[in-house]
PyMOL Python script that loads the backbone (N, CA, C, O; Angstrom):
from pymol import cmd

cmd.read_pdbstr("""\
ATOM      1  N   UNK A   1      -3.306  27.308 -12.499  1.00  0.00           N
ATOM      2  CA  UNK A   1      -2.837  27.942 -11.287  1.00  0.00           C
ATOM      3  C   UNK A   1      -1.596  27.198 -10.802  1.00  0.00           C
ATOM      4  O   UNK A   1      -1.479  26.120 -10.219  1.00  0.00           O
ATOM      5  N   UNK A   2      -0.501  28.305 -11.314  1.00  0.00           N
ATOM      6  CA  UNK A   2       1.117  27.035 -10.454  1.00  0.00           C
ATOM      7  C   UNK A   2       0.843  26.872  -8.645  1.00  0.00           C
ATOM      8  O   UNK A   2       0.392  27.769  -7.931  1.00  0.00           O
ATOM      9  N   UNK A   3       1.154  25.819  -8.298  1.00  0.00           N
ATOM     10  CA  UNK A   3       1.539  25.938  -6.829  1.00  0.00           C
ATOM     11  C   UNK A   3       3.038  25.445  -6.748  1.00  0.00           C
ATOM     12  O   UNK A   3       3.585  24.433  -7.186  1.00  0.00           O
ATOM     13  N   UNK A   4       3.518  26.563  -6.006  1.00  0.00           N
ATOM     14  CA  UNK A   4       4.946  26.172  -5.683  1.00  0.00           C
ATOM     15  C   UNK A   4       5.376  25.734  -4.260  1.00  0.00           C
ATOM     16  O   UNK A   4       5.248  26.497  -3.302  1.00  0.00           O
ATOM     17  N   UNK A   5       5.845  24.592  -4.157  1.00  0.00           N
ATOM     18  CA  UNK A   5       6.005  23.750  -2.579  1.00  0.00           C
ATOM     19  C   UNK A   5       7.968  23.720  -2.543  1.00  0.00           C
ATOM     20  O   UNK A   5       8.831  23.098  -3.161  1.00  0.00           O
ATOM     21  N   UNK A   6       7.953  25.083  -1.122  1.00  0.00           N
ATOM     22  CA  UNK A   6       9.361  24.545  -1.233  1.00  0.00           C
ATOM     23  C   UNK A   6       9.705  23.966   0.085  1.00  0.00           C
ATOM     24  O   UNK A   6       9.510  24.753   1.012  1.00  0.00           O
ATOM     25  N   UNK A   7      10.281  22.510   0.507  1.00  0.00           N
ATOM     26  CA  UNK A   7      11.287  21.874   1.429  1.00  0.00           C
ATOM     27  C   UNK A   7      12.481  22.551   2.132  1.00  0.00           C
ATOM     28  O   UNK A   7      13.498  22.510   1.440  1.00  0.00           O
ATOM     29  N   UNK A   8      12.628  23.161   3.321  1.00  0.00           N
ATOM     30  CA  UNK A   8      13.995  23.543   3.970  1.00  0.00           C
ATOM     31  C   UNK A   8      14.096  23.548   5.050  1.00  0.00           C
ATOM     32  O   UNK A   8      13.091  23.552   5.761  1.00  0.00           O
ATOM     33  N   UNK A   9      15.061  23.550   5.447  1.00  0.00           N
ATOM     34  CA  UNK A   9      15.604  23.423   6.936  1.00  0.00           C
ATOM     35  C   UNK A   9      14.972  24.721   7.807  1.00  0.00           C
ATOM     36  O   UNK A   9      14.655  25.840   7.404  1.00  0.00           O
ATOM     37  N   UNK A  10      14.916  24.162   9.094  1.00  0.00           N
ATOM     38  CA  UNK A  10      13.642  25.451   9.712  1.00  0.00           C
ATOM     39  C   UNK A  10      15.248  26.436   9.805  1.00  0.00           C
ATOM     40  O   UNK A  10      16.323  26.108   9.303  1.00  0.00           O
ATOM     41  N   UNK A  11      14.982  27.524  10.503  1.00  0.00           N
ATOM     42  CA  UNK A  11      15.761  28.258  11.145  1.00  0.00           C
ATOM     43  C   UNK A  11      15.763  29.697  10.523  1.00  0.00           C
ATOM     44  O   UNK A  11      16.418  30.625  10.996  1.00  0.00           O
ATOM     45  N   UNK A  12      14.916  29.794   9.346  1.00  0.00           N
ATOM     46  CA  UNK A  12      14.651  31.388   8.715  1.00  0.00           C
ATOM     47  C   UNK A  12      13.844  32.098   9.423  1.00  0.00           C
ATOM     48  O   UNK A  12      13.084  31.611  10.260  1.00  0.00           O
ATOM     49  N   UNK A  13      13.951  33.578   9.095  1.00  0.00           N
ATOM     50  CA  UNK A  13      13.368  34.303   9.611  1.00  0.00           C
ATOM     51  C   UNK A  13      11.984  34.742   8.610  1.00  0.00           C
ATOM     52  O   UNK A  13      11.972  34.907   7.390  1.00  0.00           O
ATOM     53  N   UNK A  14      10.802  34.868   9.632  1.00  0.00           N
ATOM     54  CA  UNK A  14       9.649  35.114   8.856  1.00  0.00           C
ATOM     55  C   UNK A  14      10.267  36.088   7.729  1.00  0.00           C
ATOM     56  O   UNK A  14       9.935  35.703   6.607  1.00  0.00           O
ATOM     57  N   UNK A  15      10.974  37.101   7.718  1.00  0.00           N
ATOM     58  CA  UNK A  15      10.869  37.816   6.858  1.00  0.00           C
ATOM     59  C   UNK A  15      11.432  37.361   5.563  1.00  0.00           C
ATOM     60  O   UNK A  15      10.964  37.792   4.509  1.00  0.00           O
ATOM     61  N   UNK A  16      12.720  36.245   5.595  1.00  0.00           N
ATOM     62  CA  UNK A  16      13.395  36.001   4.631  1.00  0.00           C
ATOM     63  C   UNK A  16      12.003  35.238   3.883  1.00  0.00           C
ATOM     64  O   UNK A  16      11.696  35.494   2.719  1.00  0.00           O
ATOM     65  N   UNK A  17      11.214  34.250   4.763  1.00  0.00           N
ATOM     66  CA  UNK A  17       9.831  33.263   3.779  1.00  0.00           C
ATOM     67  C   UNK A  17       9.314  34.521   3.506  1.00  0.00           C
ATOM     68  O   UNK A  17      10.178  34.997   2.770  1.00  0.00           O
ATOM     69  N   UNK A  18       8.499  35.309   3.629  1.00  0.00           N
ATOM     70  CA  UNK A  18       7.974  36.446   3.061  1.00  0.00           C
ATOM     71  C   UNK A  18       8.637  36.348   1.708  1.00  0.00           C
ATOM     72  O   UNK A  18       8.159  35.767   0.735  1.00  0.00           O
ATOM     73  N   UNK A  19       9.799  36.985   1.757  1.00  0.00           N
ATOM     74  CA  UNK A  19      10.628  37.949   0.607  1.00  0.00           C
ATOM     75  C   UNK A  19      10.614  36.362  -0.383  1.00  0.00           C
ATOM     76  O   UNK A  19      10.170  36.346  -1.531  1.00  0.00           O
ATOM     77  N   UNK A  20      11.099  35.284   0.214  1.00  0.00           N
ATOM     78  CA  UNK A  20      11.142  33.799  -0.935  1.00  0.00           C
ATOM     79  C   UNK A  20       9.934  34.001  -1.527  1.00  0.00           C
ATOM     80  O   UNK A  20       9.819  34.471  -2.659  1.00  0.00           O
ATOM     81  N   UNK A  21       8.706  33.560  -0.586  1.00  0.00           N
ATOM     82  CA  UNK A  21       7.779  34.104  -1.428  1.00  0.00           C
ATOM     83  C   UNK A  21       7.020  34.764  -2.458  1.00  0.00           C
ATOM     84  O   UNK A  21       6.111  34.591  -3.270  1.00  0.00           O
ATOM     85  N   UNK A  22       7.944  35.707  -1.968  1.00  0.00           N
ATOM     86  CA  UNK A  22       7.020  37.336  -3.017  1.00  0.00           C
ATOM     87  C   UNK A  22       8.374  37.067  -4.383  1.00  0.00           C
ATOM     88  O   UNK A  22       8.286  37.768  -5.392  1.00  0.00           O
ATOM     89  N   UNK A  23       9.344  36.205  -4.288  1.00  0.00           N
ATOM     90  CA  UNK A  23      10.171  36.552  -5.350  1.00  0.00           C
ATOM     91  C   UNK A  23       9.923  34.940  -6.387  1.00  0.00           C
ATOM     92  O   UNK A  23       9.997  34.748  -7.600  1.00  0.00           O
ATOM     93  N   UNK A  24       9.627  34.059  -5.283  1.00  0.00           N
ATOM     94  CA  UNK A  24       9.307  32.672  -6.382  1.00  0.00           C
ATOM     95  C   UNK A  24       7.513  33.096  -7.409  1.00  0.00           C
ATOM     96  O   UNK A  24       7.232  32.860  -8.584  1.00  0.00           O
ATOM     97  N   UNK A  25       6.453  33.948  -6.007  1.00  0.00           N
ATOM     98  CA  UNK A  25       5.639  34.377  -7.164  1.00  0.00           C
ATOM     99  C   UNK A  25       6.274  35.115  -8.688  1.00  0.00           C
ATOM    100  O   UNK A  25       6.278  34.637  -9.822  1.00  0.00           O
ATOM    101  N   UNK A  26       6.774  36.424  -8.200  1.00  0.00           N
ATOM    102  CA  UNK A  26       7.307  37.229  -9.390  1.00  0.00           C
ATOM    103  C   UNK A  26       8.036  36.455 -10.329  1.00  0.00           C
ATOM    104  O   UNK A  26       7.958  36.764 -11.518  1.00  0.00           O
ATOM    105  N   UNK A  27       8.785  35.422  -9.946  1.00  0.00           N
ATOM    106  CA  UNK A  27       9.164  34.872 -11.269  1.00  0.00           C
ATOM    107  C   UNK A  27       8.488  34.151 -12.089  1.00  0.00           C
ATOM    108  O   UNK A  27       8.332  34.363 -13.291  1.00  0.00           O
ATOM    109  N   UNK A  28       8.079  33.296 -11.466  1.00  0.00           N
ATOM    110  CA  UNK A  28       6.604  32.151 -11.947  1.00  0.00           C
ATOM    111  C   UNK A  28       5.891  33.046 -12.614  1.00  0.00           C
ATOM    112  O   UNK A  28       5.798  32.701 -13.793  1.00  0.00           O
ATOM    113  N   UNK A  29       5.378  33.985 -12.399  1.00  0.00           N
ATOM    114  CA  UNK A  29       4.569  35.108 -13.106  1.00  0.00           C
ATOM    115  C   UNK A  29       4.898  35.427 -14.692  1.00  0.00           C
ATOM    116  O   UNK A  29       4.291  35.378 -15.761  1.00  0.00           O
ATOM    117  N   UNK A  30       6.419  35.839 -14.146  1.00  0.00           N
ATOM    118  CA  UNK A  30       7.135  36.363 -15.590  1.00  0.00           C
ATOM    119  C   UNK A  30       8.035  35.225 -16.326  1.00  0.00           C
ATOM    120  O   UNK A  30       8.770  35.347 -17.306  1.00  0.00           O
ATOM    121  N   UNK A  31       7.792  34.279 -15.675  1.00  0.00           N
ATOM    122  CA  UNK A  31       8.180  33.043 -16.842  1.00  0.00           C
ATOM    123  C   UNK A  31       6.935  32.225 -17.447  1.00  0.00           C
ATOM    124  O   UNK A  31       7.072  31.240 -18.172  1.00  0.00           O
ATOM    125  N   UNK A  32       6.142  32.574 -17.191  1.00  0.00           N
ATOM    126  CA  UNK A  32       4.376  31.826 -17.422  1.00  0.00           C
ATOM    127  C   UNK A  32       3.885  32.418 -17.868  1.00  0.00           C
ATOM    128  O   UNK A  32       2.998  32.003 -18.614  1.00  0.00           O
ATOM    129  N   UNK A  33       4.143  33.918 -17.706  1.00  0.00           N
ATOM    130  CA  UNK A  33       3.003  34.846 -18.040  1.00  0.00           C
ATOM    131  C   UNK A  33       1.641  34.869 -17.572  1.00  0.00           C
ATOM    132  O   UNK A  33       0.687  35.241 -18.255  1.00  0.00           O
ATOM    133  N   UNK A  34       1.577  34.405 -16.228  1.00  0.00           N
ATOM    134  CA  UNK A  34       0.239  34.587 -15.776  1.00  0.00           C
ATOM    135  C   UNK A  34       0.080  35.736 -14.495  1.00  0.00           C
ATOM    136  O   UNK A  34       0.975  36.537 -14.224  1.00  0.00           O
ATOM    137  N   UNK A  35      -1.120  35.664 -13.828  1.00  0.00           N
ATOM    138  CA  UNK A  35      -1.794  36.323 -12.677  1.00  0.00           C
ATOM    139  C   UNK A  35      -0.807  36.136 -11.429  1.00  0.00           C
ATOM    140  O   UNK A  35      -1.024  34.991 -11.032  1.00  0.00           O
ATOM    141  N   UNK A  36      -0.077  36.573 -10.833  1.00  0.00           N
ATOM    142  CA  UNK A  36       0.409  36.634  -9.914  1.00  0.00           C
ATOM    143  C   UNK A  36      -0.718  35.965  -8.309  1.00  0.00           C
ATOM    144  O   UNK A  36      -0.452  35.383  -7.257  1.00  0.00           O
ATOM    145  N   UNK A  37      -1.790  36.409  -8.870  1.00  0.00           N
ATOM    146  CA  UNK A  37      -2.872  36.609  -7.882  1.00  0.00           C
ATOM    147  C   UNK A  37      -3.236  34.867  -7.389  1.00  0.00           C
ATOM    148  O   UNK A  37      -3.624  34.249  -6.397  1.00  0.00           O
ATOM    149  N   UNK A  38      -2.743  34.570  -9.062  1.00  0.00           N
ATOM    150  CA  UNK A  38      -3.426  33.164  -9.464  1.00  0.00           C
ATOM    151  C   UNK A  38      -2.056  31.732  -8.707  1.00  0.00           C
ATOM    152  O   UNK A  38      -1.935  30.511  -8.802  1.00  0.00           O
ATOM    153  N   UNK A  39      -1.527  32.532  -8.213  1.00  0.00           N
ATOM    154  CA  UNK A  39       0.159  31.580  -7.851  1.00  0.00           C
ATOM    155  C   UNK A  39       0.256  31.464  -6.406  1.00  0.00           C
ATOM    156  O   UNK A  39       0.319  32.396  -5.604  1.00  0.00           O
ATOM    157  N   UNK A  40       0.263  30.100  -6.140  1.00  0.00           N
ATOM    158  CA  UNK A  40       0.654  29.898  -4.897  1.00  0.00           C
ATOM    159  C   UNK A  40       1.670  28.796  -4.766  1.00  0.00           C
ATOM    160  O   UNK A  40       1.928  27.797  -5.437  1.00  0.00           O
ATOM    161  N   UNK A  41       2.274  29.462  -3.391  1.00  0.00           N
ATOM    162  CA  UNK A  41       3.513  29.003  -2.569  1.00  0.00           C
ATOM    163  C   UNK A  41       3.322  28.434  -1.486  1.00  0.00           C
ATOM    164  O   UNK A  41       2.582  28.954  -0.651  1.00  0.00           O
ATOM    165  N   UNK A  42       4.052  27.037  -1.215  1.00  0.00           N
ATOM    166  CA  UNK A  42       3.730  26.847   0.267  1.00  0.00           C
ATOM    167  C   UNK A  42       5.022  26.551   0.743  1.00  0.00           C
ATOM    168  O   UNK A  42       5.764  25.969  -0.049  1.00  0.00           O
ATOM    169  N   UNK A  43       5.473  26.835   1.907  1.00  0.00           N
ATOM    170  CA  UNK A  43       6.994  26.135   2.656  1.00  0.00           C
ATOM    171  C   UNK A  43       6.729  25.057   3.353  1.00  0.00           C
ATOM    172  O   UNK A  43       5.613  25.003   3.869  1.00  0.00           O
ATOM    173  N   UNK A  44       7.454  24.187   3.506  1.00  0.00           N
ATOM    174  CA  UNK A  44       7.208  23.611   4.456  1.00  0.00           C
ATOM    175  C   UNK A  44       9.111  23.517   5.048  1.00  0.00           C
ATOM    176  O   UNK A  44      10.205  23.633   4.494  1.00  0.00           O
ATOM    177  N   UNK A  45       8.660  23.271   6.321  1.00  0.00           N
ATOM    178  CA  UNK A  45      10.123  23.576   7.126  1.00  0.00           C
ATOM    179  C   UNK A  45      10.134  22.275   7.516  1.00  0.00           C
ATOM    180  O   UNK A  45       9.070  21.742   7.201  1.00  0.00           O
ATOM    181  N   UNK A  46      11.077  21.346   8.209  1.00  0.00           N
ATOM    182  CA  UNK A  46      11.458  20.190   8.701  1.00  0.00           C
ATOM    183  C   UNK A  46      13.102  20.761   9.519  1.00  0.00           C
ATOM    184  O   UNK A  46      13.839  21.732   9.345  1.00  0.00           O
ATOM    185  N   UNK A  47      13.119  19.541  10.456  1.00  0.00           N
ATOM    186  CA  UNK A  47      14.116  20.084  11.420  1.00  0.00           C
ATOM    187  C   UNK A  47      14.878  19.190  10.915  1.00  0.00           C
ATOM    188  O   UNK A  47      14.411  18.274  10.238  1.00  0.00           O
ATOM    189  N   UNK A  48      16.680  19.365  11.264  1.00  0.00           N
ATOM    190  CA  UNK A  48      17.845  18.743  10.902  1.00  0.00           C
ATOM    191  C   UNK A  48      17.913  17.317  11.345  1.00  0.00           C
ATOM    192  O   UNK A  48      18.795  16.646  10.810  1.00  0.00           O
ATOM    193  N   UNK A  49      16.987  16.609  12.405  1.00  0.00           N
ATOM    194  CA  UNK A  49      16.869  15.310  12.477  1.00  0.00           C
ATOM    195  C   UNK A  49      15.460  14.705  11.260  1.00  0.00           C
ATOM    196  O   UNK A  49      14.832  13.648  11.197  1.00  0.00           O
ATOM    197  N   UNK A  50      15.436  15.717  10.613  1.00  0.00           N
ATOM    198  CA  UNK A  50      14.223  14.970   9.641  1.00  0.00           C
ATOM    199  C   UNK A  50      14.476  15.367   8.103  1.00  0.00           C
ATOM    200  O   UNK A  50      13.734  15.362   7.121  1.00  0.00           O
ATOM    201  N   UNK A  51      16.028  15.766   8.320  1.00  0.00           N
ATOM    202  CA  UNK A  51      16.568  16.046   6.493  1.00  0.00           C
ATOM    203  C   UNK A  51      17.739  15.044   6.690  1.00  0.00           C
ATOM    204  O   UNK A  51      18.069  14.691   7.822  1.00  0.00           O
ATOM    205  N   UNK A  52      18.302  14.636   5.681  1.00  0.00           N
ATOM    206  CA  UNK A  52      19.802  13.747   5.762  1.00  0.00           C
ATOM    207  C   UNK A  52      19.850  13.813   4.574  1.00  0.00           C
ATOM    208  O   UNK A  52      18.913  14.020   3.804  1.00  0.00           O
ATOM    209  N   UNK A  53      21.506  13.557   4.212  1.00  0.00           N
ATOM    210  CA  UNK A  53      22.375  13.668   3.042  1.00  0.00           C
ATOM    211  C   UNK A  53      23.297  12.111   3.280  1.00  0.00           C
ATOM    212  O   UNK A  53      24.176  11.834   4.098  1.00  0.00           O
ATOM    213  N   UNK A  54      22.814  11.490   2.453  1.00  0.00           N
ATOM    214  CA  UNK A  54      23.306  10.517   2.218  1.00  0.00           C
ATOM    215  C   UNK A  54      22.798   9.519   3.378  1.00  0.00           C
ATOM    216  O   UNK A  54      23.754   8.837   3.746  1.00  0.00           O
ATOM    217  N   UNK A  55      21.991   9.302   3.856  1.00  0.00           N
ATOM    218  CA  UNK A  55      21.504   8.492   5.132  1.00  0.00           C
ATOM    219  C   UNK A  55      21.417   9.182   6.492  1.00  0.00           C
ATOM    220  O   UNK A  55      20.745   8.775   7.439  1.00  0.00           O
ATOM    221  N   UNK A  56      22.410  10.605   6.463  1.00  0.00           N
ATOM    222  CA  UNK A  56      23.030  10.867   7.389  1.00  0.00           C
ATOM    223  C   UNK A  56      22.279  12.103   7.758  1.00  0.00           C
ATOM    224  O   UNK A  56      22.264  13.048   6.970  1.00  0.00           O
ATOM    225  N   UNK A  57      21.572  12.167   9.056  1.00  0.00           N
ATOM    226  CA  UNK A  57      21.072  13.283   9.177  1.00  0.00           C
ATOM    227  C   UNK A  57      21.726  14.968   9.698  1.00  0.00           C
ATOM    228  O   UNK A  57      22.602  15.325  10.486  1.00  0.00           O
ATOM    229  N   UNK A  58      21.047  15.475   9.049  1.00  0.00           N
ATOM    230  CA  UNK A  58      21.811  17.095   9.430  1.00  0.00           C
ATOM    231  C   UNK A  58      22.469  17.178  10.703  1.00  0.00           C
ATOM    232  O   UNK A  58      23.620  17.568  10.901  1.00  0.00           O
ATOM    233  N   UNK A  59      21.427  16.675  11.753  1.00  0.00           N
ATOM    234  CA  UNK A  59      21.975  17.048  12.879  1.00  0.00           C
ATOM    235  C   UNK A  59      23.245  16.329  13.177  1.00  0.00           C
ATOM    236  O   UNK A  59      23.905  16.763  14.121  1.00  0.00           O
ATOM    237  N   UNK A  60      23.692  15.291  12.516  1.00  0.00           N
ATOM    238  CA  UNK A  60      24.690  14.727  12.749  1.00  0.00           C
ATOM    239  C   UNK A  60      25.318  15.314  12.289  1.00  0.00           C
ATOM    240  O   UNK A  60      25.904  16.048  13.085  1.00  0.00           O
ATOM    241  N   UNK A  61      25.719  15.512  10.835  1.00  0.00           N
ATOM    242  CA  UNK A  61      26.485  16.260   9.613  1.00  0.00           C
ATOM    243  C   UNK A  61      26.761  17.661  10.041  1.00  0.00           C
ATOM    244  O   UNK A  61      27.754  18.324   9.742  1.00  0.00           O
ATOM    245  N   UNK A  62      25.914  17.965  10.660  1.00  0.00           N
ATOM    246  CA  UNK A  62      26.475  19.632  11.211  1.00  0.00           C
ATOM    247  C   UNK A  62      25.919  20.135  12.426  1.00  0.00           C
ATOM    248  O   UNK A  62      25.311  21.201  12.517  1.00  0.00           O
ATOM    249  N   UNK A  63      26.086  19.545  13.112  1.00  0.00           N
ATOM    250  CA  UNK A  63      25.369  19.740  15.052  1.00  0.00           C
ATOM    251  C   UNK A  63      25.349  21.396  14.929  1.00  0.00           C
ATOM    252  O   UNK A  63      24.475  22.261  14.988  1.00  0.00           O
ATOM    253  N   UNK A  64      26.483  21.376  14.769  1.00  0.00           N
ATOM    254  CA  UNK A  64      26.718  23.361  14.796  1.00  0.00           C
ATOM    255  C   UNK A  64      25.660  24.605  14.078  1.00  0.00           C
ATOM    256  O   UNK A  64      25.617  25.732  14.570  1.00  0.00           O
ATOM    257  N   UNK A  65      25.054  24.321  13.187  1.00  0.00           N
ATOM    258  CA  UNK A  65      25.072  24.730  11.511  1.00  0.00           C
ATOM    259  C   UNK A  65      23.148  25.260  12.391  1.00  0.00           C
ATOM    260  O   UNK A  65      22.272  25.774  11.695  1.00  0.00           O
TER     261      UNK A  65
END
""", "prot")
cmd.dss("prot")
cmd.show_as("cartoon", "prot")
cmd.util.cbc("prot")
cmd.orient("prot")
């Protein structure tokens, strides 16, 4: 049974995690060849003071963004 865990910056809309979802199953599916049924996904979101690029956190790197 794959589980797929993906890391990103909060700020999506339920619908876009939905659609990530339903499209990281379908591929996993058709690159494995297994049960769709059998595949799980989890997100996890974190805010721009709890991601950084190079030491440097998002919120610094892009206050705007």
């Amino acid at each position: 049974m794959p589980f797929i865990q993906v890391t990103m910056l909060e700020g999506r809309t339920v619908e876009q995690k939905h659609e990530l979802m339903r499209l990281l199953t379908d591929a996993t599916a058709s690159a494995l060849g297994g049960d769709p049924e059998r595949i799980r996904v989890a997100i996890y979101e974190v805010s721009k003071d709890e991601w950084a690029i190079g030491g440097v956190p998002m919120s610094v790197l892009r206050p705007d963004a």
